[in-house]
C-alpha positions in Angstrom: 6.5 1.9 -15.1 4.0 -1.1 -15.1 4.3 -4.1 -12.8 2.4 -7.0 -13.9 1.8 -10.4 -12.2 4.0 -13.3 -12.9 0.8 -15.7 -14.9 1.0 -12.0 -16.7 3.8 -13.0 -20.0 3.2 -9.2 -22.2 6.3 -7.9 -22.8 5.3 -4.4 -24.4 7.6 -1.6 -24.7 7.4 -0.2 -21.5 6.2 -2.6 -19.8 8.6 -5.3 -17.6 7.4 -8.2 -15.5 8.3 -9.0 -12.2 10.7 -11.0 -12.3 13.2 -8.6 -14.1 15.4 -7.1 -11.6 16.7 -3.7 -12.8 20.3 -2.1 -11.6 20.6 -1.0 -8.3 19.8 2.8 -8.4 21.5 5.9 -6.8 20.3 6.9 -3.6 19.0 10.5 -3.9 21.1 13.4 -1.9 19.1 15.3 0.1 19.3 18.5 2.6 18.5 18.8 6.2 15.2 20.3 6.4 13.3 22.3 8.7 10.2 20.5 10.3 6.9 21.7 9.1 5.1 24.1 11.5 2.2 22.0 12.7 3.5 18.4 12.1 3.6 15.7 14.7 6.4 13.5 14.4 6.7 10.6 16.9 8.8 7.4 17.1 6.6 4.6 17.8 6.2 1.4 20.0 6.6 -2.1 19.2 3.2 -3.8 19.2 2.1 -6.2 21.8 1.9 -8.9 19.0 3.7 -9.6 15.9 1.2 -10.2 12.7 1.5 -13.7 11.6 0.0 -15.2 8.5 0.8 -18.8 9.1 -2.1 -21.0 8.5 -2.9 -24.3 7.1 -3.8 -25.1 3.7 -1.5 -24.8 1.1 0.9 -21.4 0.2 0.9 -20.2 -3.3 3.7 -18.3 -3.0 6.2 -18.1 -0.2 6.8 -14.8 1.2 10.7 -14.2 1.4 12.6 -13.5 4.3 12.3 -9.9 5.7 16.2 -9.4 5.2 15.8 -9.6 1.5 12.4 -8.4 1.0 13.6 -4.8 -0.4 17.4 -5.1 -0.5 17.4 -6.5 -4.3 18.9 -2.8 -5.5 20.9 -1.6 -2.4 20.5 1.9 -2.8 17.1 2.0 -3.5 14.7 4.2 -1.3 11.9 2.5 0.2 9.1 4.3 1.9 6.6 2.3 4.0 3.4 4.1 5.0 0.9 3.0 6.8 -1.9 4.1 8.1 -6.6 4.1 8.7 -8.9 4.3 6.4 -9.7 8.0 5.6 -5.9 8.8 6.6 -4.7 10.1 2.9 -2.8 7.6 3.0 -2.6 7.2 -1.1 -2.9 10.9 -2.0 -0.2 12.0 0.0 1.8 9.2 -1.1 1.2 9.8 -4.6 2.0 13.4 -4.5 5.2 12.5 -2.1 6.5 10.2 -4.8 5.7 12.7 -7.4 8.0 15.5 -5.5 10.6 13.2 -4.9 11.0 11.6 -8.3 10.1 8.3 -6.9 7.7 5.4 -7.7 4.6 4.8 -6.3 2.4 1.3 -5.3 -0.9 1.1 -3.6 -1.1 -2.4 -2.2 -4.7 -1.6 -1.3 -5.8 -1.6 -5.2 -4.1 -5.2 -5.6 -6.7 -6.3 -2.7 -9.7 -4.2 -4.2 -8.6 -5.5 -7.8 -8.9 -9.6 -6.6 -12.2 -8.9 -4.3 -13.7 -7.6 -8.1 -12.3 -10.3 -9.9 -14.0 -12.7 -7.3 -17.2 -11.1 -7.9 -16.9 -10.8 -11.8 -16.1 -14.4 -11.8 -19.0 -15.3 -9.3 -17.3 -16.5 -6.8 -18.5 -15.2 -2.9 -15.8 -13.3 -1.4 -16.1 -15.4 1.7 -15.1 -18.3 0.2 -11.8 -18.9 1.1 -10.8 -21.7 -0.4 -12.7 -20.2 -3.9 -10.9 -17.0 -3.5 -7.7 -19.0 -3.4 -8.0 -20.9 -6.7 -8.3 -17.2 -8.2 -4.8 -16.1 -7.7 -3.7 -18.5 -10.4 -5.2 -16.7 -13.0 -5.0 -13.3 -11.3 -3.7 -11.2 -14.0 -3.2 -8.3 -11.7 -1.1 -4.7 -13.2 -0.5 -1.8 -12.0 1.2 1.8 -13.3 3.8 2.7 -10.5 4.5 6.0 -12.4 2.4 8.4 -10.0 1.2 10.7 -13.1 0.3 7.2 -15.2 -1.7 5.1 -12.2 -3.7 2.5 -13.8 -5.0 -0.9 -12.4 -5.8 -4.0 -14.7 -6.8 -7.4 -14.2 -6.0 -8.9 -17.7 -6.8 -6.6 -20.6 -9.4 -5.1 -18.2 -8.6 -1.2 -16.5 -10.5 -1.4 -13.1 -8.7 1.7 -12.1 -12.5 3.1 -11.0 -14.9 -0.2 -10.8 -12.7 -1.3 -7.8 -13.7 1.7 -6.0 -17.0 1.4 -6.0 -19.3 0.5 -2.8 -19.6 -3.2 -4.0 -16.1 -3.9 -3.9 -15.1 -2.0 -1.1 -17.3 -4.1 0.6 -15.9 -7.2 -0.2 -12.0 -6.2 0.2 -12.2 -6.8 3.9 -13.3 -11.2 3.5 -10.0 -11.2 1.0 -7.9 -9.5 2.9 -8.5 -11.8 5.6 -7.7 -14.7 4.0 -3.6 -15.8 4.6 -3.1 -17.6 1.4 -3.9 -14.2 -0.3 -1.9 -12.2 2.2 1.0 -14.3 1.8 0.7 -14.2 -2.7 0.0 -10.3 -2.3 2.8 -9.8 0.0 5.7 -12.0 -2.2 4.2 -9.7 -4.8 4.4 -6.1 -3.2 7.7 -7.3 -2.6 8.7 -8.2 -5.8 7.1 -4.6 -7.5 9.2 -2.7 -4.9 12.5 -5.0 -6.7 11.6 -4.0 -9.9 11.1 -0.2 -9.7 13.5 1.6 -11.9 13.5 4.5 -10.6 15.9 6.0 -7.4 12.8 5.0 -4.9 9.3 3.8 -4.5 6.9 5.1 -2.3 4.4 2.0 -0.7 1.3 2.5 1.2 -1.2 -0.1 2.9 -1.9 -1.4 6.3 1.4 -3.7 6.8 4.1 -2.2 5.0 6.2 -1.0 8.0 6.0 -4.0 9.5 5.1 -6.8 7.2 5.8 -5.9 3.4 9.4 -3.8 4.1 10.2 -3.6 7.8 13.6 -2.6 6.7 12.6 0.3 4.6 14.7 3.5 5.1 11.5 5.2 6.0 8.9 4.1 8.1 5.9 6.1 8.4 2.7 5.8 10.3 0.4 8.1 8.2 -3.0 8.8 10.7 -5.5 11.3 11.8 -8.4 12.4 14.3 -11.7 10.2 13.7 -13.4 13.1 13.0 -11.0 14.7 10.7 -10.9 11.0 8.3 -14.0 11.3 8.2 -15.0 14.8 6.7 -12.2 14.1 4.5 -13.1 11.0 3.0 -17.2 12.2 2.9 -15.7 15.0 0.8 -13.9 12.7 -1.6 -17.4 10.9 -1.8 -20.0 12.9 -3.0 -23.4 12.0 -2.6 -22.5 10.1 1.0 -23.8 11.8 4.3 -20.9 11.8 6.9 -22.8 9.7 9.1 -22.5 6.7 6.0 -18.8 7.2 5.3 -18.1 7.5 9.0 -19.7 3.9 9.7 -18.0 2.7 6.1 -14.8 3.6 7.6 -15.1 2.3 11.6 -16.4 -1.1 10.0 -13.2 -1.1 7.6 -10.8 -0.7 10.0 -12.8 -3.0 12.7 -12.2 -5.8 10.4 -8.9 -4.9 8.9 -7.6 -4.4 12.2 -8.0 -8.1 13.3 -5.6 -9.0 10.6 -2.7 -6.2 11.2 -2.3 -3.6 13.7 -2.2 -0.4 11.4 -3.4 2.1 14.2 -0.1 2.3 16.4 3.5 2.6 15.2 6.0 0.0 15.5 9.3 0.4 16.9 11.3 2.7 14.6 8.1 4.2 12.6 7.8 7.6 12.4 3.9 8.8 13.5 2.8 12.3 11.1 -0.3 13.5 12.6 -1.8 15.5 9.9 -4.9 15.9 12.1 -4.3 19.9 12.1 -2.4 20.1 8.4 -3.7 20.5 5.1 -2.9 18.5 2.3 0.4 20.1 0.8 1.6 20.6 4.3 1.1 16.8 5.1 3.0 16.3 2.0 6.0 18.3 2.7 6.4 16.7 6.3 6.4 13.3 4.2 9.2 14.6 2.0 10.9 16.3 4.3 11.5 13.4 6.6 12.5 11.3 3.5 15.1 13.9 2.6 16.4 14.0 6.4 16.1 10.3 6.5 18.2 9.2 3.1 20.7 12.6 3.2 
């Protein structure tokens, strides 16, 4: 499935927009499992603060309430994980979806995708009120199918150019700015509405509490320091460990003043995959989803 912005008006076949609303699905039957050898599972806290993107200046688009954000299909199976940079957060999500027939969104790719529009159109990322006007013309898409992920902005794929170091540096200055937060969110929302399949899997910094507080699942996806960082140096070749371990204390540092994505809220499952590998950490994801939605 592809889920386009609203300014986006292709109808292809196979393609819907946003604002089509599909049948609510079948929840998915599932068995009790046993808990992966290894895992830590751990019922968070409420935060000391609530994240709040009130500001003033104008609001694109209003974010709905939180007791309709996700209940447009009433049976549909929403996973929240959040969780630091270097976490896994969008691999094991991917391959979580993927096992458990579900759909899959990153809502970090929608922040990378506007920080490299704002640089292909010349505009500075720390403009605020410049990166603003862009979200009218944001043609933003993105494949939720986990084996078809694409990103677009218009007729461009910038599935790989909003990975690279130039953008990633910029995503922090958008992310920061609550007119975007607020467009982005009312648009998470609106992708998780529109999914056609039984569930979606969504990943990010805020989804457990901001994007769908009242998903089924709520997971807070995290790691050892140490352990984020040899991972993600060995997803980035040609970095030294020391680069990619400041690159990822700077991201979170900033992102962090935004959102508190480094402790669970109340109700949000904590997997430490600190001592797990990579199909293990997956199979603790879809094992709690099974337990969770049985």
């Amino acid at each position: 499935m592809t889920a386009n912005t609203p300014t986006d008006p292709a109808r292809e076949e196979g393609l819907s927009t946003l604002s089509a609303v599909p049948e609510p699905a079948m929840r998915t039957d599932g068995t009790v499992p046993e808990p992966v050898e290894g895992a830590h599972l751990d019922v968070g806290r409420q935060p000391d603060s609530a994240y709040d993107v009130d500001a003033e200046g104008p609001i694109l688009t209003p974010v709905p309430d939180p007791e309709e954000s996700t209940q447009a299909a009433a049976n549909l199976v929403v996973v929240a994980i959040d969780g630091p940079a270097g976490s896994g957060k969008s691999s094991v999500s991917k391959a979580s979806a993927r096992e458990l027939g579900f759909d899959y969104q990153d809502t970090g790719a929608a922040y990378r995708a506007l920080a490299w529009f704002a640089l292909a159109s010349g505009v500075d990322p720390h403009d605020s009120a410049m990166v603003v006007g862009l979200l009218e013309g944001f043609g933003y898409a993105i494949g939720t199918d986990p084996d078809d992920y694409f990103v677009r902005v218009g007729d461009t794929d910038v599935s790989d150019a909003i990975r690279e170091p130039r953008v990633s540096a910029a995503v922090s200055a958008i992310a920061r700015v609550p007119e975007v937060r607020h467009y982005l969110v009312a648009l998470f929302r609106s992708i998780i509405a529109d999914t056609d399949r039984p569930g979606i899997v969504v990943e990010g910094r805020d989804i457990t509490t901001v994007v769908a507080p009242d998903a089924a699942v709520r997971i807070l996806l995290t790691a050892d320091e140490e352990v984020r960082m040899a991972r993600r140096s060995a997803e980035l070749s040609g970095h030294s460990a020391e680069a990619v371990g400041e690159q990822l204390a700077s991201r979170d540092r900033q992102d962090s003043r935004v959102v508190d994505f480094l402790n669970a809220a109340e109700g949000v499952t904590t997997i430490d995959s600190t001592h797990l590998d990579f199909d293990q950490t997956v199979s603790a994801v879809v094992e709690l989803v099974r337990l969770r939605t049985a």
